[in-house]
C-alpha positions as MATLAB code, in Angstrom:
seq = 'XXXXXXXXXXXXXXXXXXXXXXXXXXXXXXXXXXXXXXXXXXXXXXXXXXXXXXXXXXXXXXXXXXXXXXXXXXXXXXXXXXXXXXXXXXXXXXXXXXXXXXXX';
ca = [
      24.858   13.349   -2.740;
      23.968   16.220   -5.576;
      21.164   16.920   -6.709;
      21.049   15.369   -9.993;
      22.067   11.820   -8.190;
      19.416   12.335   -6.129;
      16.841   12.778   -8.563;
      17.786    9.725  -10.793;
      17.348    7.664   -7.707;
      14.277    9.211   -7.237;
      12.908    7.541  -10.685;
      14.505    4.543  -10.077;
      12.038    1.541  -10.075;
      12.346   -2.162   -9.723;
      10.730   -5.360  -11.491;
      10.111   -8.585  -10.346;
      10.767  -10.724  -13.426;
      10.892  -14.662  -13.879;
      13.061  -16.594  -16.011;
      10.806  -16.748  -19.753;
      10.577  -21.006  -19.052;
      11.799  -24.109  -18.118;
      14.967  -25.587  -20.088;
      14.602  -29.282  -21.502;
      15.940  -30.427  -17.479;
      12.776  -28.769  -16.014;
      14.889  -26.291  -14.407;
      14.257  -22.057  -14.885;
      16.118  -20.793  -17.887;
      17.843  -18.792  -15.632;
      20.547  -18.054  -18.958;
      18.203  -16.531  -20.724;
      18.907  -12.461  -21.745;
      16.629  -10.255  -18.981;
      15.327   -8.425  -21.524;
      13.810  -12.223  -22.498;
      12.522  -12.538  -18.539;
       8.480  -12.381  -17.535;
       7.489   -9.104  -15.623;
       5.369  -10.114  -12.316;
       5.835   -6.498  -11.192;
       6.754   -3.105  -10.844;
       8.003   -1.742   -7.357;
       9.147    1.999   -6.355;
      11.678    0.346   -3.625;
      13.723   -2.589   -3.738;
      12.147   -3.683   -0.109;
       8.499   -4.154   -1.910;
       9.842   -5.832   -4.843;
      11.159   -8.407   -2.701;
       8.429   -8.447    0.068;
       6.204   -9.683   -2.850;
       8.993  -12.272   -4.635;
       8.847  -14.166   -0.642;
       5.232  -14.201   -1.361;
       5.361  -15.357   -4.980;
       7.778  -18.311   -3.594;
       5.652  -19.163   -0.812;
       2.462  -19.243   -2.664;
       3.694  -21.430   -5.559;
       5.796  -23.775   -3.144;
       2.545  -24.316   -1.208;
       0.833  -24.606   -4.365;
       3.374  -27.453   -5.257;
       3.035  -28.939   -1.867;
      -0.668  -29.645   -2.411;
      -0.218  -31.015   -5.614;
       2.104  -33.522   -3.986;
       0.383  -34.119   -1.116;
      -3.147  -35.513   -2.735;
      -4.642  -38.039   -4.970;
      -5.845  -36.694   -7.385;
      -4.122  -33.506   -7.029;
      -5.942  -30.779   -4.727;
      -4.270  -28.130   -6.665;
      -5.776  -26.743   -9.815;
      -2.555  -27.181  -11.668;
      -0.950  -30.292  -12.976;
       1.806  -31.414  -10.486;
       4.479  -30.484  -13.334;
       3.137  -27.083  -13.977;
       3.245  -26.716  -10.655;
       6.818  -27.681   -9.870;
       7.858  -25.544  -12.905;
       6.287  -22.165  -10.959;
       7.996  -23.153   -7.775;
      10.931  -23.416   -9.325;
      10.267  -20.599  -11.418;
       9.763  -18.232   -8.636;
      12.293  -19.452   -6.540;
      14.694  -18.201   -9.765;
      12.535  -14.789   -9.256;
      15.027  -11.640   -9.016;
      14.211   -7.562   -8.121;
      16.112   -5.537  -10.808;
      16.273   -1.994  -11.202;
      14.467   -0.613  -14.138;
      17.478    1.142  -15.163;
      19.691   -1.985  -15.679;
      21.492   -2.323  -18.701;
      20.823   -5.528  -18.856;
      16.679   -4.934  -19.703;
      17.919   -3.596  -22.669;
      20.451   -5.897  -24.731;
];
C-alpha cells in the first residue's frame, strides 16, 4: 500500500443514514438519492457504524414489539410510527463518507 492510499483511508469515515421516509405502502423509501437519506451517525470504522445500526434495529423492533403487545400501547409512540422506525432501521446502511453517491 503507498503512502498516499494509506492516508486517504486514514480519513475515511462512515455514516449511518436512514431512508428520508416511508413511501405511500408504508415501506422505507429505500429509492430515494443518499444524499436525500437521514444521518443517525458518524463512525471512524465500518465495525462501529454497524455495531450501532444492530442496536438501532433492535431497539426500534423492541420498541414495535411493545406497541403490539399492549392495550393501550406501552410504547410512547403510536403503533404506526413505530412500525415505520422498525422498518426504517432495518433499511439502515454504513456508507463511507467518501461515496459518490452523498454527493449527486
Amino acid at each position: 500500500m503507498n503512502p498516499r492510499h494509506a492516508a486517504g483511508l486514514a480519513l475515511m469515515g462512515w455514516l449511518l443514514i436512514v431512508p428520508p421516509d416511508v413511501d405511500e405502502d408504508g415501506h422505507p423509501a429505500k429509492s430515494a438519492p443518499l444524499v436525500k437519506w437521514e444521518h443517525m451517525g458518524s463512525y471512524k470504522s465500518v465495525e462501529e457504524c454497524n455495531a450501532d445500526r444492530k442496536s438501532f434495529i433492535k431497539r426500534d423492533q423492541e420498541e414495535y414489539n411493545l406497541s403490539l403487545g399492549s392495550n393501550p400501547p406501552a410504547a410512547t409512540l403510536p403503533k404506526d410510527a413505530t412500525r415505520q422506525g422498525a422498518l426504517k432501521s432495518r433499511a439502515a446502511l454504513c456508507i463511507a463518507t467518501d461515496d459518490p453517491r452523498l454527493t449527486t
